[in-house]
DRENLUMKE-692287 format. One line per 5 residues: their letters; for each residue y, z, x of N, C-alpha, C, O. Coordinates in steps of 0.05 Angstrom, whole numbers, padded with zeros to 5 digits, always signed. Layout:
<atoms>
a> Y,Z,X,Y,Z,X,Y,Z,X,Y,Z,X | ... .
</atoms>
This chain:
<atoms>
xxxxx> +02445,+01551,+02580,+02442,+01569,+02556,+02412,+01573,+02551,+02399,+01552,+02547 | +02402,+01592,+02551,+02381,+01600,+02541,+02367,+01609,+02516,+02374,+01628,+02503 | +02345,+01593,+02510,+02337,+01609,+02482,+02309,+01618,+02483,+02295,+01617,+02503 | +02302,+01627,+02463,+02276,+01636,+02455,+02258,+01624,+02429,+02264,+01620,+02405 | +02243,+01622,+02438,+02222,+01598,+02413,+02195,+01617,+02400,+02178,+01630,+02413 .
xxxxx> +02198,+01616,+02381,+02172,+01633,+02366,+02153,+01620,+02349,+02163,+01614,+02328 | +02130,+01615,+02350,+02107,+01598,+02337,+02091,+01616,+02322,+02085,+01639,+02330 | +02086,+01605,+02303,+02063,+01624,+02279,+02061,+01605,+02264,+02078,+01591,+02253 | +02023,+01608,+02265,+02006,+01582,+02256,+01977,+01598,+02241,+01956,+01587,+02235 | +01984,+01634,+02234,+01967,+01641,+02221,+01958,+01643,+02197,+01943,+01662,+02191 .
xxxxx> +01968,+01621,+02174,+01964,+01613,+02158,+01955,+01585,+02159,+01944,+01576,+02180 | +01960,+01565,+02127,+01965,+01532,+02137,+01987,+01526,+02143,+01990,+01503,+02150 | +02004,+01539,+02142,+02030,+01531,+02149,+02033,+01541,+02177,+02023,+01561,+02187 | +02052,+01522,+02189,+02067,+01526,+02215,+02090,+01534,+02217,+02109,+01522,+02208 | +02093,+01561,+02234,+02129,+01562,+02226,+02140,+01556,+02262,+02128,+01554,+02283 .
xxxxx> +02164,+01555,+02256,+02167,+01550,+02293,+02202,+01555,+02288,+02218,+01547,+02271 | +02203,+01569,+02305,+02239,+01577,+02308,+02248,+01585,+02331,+02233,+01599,+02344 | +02271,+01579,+02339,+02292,+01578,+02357,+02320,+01594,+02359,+02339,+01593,+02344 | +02318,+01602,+02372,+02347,+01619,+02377,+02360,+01621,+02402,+02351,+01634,+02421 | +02382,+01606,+02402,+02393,+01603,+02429,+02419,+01626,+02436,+02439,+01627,+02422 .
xxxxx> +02413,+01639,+02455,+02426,+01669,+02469,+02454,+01672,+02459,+02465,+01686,+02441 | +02462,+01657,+02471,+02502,+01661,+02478,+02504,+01640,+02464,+02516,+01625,+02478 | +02497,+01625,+02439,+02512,+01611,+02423,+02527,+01633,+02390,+02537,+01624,+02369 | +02524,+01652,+02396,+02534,+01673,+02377,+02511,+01670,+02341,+02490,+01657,+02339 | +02524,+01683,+02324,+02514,+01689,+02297,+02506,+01664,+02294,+02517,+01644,+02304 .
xxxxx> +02488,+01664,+02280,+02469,+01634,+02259,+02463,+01607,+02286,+02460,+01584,+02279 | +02462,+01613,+02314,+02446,+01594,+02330,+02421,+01588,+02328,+02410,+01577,+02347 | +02406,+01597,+02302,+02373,+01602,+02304,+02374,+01575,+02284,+02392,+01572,+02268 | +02355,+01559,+02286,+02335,+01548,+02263,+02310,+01551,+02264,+02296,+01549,+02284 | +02302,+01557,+02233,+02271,+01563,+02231,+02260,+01541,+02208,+02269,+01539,+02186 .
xxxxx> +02246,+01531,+02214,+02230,+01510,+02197,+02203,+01519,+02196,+02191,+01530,+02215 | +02193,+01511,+02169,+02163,+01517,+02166,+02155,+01486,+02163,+02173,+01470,+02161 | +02128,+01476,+02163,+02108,+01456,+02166,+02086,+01466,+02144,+02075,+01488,+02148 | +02080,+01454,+02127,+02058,+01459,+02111,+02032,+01434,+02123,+02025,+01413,+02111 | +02024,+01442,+02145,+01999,+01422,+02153,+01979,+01424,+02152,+01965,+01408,+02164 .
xxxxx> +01967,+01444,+02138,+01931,+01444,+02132,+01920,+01446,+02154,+01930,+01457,+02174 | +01894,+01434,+02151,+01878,+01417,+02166,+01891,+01395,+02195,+01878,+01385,+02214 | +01917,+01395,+02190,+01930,+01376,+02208,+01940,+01386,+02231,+01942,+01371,+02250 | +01946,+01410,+02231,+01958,+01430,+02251,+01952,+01414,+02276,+01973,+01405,+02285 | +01932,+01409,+02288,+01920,+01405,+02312,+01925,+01385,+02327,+01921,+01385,+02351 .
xxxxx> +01939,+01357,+02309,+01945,+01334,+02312,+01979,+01332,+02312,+01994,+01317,+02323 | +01985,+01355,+02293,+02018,+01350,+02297,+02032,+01374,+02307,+02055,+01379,+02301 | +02011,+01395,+02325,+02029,+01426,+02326,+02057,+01411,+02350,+02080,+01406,+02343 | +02049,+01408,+02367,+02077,+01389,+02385,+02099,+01374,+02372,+02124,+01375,+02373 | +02088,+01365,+02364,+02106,+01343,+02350,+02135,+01362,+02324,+02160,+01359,+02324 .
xxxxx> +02120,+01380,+02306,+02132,+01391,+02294,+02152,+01415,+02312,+02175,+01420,+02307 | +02136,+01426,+02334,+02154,+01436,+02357,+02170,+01428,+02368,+02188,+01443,+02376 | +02171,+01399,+02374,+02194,+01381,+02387,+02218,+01373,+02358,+02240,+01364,+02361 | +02209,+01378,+02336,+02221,+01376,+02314,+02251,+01397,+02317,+02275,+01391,+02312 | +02237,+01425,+02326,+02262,+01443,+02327,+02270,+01449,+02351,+02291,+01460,+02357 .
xxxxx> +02243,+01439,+02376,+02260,+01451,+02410,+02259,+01415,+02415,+02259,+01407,+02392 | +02258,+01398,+02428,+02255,+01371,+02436,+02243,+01381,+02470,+02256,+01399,+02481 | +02223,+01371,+02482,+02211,+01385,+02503,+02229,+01385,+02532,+02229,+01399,+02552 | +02246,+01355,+02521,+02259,+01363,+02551,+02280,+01395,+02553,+02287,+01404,+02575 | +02284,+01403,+02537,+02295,+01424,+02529,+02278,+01452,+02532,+02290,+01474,+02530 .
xxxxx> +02254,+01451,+02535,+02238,+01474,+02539,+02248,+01487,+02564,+02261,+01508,+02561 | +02244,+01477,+02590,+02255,+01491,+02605,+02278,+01506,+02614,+02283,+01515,+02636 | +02294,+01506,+02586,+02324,+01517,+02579,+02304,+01547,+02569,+02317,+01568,+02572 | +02283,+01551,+02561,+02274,+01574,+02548,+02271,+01600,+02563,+02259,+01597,+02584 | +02280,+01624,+02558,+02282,+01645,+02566,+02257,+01671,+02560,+02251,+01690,+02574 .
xxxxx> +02249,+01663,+02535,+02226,+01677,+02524,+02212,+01666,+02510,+02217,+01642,+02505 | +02197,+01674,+02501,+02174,+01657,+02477,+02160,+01690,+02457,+02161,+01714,+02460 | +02148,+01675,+02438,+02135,+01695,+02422,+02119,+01669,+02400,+02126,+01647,+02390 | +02093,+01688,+02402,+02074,+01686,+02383,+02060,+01700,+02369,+02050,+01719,+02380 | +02055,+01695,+02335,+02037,+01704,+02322,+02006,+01712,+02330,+01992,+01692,+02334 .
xxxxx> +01997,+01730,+02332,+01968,+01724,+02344,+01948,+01726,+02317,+01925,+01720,+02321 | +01953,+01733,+02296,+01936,+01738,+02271,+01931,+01765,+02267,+01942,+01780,+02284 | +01918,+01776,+02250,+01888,+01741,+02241,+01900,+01731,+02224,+01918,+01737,+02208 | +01883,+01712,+02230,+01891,+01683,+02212,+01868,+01661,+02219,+01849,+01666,+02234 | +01870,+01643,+02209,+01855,+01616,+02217,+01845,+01615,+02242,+01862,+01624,+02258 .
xxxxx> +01822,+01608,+02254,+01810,+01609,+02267,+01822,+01588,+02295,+01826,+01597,+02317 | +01826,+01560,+02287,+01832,+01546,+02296,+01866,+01547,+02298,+01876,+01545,+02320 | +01883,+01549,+02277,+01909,+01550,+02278,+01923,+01570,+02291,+01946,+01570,+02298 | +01897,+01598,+02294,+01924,+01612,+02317,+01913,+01609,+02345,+01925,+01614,+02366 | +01892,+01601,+02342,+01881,+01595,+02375,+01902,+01578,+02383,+01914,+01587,+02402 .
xxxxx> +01913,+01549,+02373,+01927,+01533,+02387,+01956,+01538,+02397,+01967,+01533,+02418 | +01965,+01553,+02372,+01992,+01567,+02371,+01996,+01592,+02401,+02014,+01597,+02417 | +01974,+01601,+02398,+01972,+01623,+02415,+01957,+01618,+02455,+01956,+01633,+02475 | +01945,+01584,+02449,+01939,+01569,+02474,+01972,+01559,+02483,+01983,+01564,+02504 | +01981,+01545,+02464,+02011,+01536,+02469,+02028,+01550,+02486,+02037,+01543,+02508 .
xxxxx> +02034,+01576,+02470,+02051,+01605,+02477,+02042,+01604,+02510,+02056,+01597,+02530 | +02021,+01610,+02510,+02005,+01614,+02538,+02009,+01603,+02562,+02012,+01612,+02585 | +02008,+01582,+02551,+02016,+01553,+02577,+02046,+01550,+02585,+02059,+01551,+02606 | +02050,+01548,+02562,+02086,+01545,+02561,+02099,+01572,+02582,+02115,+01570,+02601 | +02084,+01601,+02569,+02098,+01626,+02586,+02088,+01619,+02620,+02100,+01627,+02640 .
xxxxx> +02067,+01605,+02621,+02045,+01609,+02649,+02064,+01591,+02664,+02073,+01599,+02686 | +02071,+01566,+02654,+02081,+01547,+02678,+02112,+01549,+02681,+02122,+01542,+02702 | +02129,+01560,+02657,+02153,+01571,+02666,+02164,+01600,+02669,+02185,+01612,+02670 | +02129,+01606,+02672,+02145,+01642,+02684,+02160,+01657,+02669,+02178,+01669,+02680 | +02156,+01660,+02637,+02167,+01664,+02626,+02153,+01697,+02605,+02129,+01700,+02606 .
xxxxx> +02168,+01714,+02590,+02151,+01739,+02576,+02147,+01723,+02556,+02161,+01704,+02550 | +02123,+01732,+02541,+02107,+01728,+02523,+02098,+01750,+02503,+02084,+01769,+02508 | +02108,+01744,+02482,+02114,+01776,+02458,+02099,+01769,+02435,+02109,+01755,+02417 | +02068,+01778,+02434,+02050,+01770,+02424,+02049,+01799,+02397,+02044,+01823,+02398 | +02057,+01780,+02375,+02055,+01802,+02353,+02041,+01799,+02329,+02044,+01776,+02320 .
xxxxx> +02031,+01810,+02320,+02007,+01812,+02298,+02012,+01794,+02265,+02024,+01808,+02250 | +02008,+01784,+02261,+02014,+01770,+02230,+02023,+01790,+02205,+02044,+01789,+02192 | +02006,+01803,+02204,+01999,+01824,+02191,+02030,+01854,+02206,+02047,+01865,+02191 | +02028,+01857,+02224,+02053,+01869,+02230,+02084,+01853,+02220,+02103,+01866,+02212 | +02083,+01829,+02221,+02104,+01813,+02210,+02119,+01814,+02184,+02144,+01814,+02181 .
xxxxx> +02095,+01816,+02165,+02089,+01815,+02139,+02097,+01854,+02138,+02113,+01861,+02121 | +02087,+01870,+02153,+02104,+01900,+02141,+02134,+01901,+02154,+02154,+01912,+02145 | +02132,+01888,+02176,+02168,+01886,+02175,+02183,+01869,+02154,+02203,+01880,+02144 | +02178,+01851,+02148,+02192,+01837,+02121,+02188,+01853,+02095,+02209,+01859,+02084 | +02165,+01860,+02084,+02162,+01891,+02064,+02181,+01905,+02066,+02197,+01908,+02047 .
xxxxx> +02182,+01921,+02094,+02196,+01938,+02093,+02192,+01964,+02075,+02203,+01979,+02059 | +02165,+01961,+02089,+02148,+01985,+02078,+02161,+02013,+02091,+02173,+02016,+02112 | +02154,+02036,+02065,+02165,+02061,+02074,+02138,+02090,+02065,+02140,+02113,+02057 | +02121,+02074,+02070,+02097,+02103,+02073,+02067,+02083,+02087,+02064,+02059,+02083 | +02053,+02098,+02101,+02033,+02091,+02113,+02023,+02063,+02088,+02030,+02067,+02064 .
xxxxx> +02012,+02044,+02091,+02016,+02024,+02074,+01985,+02003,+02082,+01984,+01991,+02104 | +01965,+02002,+02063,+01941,+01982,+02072,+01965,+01950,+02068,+01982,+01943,+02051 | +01958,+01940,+02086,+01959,+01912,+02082,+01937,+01893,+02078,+01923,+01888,+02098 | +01931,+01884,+02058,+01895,+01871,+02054,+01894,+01844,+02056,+01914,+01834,+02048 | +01877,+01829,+02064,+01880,+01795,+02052,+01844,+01797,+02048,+01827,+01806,+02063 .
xxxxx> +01840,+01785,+02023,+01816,+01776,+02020,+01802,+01749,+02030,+01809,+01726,+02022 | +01782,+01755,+02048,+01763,+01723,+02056,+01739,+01728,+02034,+01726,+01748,+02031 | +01736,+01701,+02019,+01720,+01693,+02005,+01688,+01699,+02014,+01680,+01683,+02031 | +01673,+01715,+02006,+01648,+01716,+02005,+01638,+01734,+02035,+01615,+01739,+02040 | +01662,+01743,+02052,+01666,+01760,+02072,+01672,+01789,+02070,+01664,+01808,+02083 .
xxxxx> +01690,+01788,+02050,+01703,+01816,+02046,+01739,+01817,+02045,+01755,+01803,+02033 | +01740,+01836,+02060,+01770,+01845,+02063,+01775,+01845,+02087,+01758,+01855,+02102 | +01799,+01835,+02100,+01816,+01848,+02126,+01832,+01863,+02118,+01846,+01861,+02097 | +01831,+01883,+02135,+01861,+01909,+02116,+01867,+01921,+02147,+01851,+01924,+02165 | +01895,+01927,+02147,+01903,+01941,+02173,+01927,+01960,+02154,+01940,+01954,+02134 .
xxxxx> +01925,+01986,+02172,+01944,+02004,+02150,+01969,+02006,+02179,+01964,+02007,+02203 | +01993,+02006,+02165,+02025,+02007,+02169,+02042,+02016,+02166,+02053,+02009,+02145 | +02056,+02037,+02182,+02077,+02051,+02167,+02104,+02053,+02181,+02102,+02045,+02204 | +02127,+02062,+02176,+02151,+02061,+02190,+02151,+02068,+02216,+02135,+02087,+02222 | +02166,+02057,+02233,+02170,+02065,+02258,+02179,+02090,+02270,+02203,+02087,+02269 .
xxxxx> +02173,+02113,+02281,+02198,+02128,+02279,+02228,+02117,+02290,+02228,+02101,+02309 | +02247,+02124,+02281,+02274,+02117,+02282,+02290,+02100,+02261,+02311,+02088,+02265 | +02278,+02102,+02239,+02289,+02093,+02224,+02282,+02062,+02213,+02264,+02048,+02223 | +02299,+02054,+02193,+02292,+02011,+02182,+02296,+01996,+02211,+02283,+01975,+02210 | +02311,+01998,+02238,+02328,+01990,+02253,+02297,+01985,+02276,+02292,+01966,+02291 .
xxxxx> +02286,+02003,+02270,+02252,+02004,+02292,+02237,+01991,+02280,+02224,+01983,+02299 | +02227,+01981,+02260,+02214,+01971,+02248,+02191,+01986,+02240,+02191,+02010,+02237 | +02165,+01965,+02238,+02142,+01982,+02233,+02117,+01981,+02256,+02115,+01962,+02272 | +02102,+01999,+02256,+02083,+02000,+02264,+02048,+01993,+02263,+02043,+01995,+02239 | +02028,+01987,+02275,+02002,+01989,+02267,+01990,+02025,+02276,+01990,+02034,+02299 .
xxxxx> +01978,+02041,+02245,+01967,+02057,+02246,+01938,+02049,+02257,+01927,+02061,+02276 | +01926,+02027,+02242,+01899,+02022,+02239,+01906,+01991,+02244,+01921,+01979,+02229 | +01896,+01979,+02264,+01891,+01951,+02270,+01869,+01936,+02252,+01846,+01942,+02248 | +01887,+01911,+02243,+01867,+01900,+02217,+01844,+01898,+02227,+01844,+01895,+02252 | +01817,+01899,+02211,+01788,+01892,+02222,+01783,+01889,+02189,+01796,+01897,+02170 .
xxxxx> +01755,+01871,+02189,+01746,+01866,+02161,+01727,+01890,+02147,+01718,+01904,+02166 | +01720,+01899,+02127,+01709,+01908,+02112,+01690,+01894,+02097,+01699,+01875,+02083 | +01667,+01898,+02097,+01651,+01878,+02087,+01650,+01876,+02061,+01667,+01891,+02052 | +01637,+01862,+02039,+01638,+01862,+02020,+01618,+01887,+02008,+01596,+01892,+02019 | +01626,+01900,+01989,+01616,+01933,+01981,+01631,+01960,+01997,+01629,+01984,+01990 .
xxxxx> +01646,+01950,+02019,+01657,+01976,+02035,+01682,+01966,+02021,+01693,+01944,+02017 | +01688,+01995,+02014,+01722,+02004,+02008,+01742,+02005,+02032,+01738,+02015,+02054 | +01770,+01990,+02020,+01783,+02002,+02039,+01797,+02032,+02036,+01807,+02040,+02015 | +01797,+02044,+02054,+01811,+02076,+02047,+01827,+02076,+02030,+01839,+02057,+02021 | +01829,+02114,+02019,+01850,+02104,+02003,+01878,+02106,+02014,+01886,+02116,+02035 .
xxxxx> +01894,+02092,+01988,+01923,+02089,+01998,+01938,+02072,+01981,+01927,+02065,+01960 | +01964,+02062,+01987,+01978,+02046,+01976,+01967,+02019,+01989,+01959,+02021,+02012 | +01964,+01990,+01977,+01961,+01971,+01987,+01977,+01947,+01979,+01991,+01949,+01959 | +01976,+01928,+01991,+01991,+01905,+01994,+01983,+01882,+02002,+01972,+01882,+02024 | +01984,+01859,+01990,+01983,+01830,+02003,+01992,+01827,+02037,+02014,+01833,+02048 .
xxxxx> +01974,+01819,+02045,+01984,+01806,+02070,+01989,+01777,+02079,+01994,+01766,+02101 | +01987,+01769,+02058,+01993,+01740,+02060,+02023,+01740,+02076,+02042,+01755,+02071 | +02020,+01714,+02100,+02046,+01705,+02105,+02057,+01682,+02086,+02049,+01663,+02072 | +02076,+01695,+02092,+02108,+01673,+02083,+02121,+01657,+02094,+02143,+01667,+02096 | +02120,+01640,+02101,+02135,+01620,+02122,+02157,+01606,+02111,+02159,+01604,+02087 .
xxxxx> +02175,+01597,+02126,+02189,+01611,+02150,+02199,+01642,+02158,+02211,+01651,+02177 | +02187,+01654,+02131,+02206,+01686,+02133,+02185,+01695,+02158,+02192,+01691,+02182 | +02170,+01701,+02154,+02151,+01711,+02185,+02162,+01709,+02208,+02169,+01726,+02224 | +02163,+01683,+02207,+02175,+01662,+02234,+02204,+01675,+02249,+02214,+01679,+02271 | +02212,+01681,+02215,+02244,+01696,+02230,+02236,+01718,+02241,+02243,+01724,+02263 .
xxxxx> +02221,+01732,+02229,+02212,+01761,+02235,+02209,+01767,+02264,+02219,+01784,+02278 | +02188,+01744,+02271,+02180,+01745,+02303,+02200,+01736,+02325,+02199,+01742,+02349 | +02222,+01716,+02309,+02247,+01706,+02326,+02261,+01732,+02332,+02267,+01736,+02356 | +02268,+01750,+02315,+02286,+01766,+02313,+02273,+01792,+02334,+02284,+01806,+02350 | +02249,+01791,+02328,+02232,+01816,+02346,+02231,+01811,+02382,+02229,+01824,+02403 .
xxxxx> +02233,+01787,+02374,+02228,+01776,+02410,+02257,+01775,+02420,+02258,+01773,+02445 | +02284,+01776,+02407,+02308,+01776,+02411,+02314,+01796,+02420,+02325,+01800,+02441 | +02305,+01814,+02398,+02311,+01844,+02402,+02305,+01849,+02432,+02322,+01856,+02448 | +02276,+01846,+02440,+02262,+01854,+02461,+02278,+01836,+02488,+02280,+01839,+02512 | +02283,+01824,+02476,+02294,+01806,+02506,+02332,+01811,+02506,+02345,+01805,+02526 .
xxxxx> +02342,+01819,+02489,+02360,+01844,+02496,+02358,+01870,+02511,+02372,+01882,+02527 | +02334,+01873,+02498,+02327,+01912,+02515,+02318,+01907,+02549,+02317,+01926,+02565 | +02311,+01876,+02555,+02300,+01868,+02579,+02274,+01880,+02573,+02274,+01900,+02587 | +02261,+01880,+02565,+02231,+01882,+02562,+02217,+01860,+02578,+02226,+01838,+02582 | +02198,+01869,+02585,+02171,+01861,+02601,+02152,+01851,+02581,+02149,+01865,+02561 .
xxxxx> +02140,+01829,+02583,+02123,+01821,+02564,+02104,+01798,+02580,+02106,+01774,+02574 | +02089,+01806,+02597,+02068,+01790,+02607,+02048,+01766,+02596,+02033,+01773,+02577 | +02045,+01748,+02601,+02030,+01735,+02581,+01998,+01740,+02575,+01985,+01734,+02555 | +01991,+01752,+02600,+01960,+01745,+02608,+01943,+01773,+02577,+01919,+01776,+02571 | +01961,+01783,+02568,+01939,+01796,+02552,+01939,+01790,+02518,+01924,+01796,+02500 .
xxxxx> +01966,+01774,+02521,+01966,+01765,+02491,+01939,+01741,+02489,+01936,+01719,+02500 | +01925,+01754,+02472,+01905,+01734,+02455,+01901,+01733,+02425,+01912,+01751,+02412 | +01886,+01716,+02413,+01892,+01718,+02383,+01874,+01734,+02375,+01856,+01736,+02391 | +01871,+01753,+02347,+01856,+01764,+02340,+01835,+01764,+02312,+01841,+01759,+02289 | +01814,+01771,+02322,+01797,+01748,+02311,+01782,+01779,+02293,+01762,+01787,+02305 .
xxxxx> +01786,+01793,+02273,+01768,+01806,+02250,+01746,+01801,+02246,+01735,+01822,+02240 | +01728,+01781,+02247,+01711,+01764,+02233,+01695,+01756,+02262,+01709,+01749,+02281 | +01670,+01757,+02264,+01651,+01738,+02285,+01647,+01713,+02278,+01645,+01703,+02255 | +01646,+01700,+02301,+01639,+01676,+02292,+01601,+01672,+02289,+01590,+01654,+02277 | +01592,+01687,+02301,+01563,+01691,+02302,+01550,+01710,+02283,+01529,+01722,+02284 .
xxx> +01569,+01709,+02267,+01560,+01741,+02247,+01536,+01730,+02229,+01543,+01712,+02214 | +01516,+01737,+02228,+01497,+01724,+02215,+01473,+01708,+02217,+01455,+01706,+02201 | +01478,+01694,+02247,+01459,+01678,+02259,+01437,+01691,+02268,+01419,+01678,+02279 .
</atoms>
């Protein structure tokens, strides 16, 4: 039996969920982790919480959050995904945080999504329905990037982008399901996390 495992670590919280193929309606569990600072020391551990590792190689797909988010928390989440797709040959459905967050909305007009960094500015990525209807989900018009502090973001309707965990988590279980129904292709080698912000900005 095969399932699919989805990780998102672009907040402090960890979400991680499971959905196994041919076990029919409600085979998924999704658990969230509120670990701070700790992510780094228990991201496995909380993963073996909902897959147990000898069980990994039962996995059919994977999916990760790539952000933005935390610097360190989606790098690992998104190193994990990587390894895991690399040594069992497996697709890798690398989807945006911030895309997550307008599929759970369920936004219905072109839509800023914003999160404020302290003493940085703004990240804002604008979002709007898919064509085909609630069933397609949504889209990125404008891929988040930061705004510095004094630049506006365009105008428009706007919105929190804060994630929600575990709801995210389902979001990305459900998206990578979908896709691994349609038989989609999902390579690993180009999902990486995405990073708004330099780390050299200033030096």
């Amino acid at each position: 039996m095969g399932a699919v495992l989805a990780l998102h670590s672009s907040s402090d919280v960890l979400g991680v969920g499971v959905h196994w193929l041919e076990a029919g309606p409600g085979s998924e569990e999704v658990q969230a982790f509120p670990l701070g600072r700790g992510l780094s020391n228990q991201l496995l551990s909380c993963v073996e919480q909902v897959l147990p590792a000898h069980q990994w190689p039962q996995l059919t797909r994977l999916a990760v959050a790539t952000g933005p988010g935390g610097f360190t928390g989606t790098r690992l989440t998104v190193v994990l995904a990587r390894t895991l797709a690399q040594q069992l040959q497996l697709p890798l459905d690398g989807v945006g945080s911030f895309q997550l967050v307008a599929q759970r909305l369920g936004i219905r007009e072109p839509t800023w999504l914003v999160q404020e960094l302290p003493r940085r500015g703004v990240v804002a990525g604008l979002y709007a329905p898919a064509p085909g209807g609630a069933a397609a989900g949504c889209l990125a018009l404008e891929a988040p990037r930061l705004f510095a502090p004094g630049t506006p973001v365009p105008p428009g309707p706007q919105l929190s982008a804060a994630a929600v965990l575990p709801d995210d988590v389902a979001q990305l279980l459900e998206l990578s399901v979908r896709a691994h129904g349609r038989g989609l292709e999902a390579p690993w080698q180009p999902v990486l996390p995405l990073y708004p912000t330099s780390p050299v900005a200033g030096l």
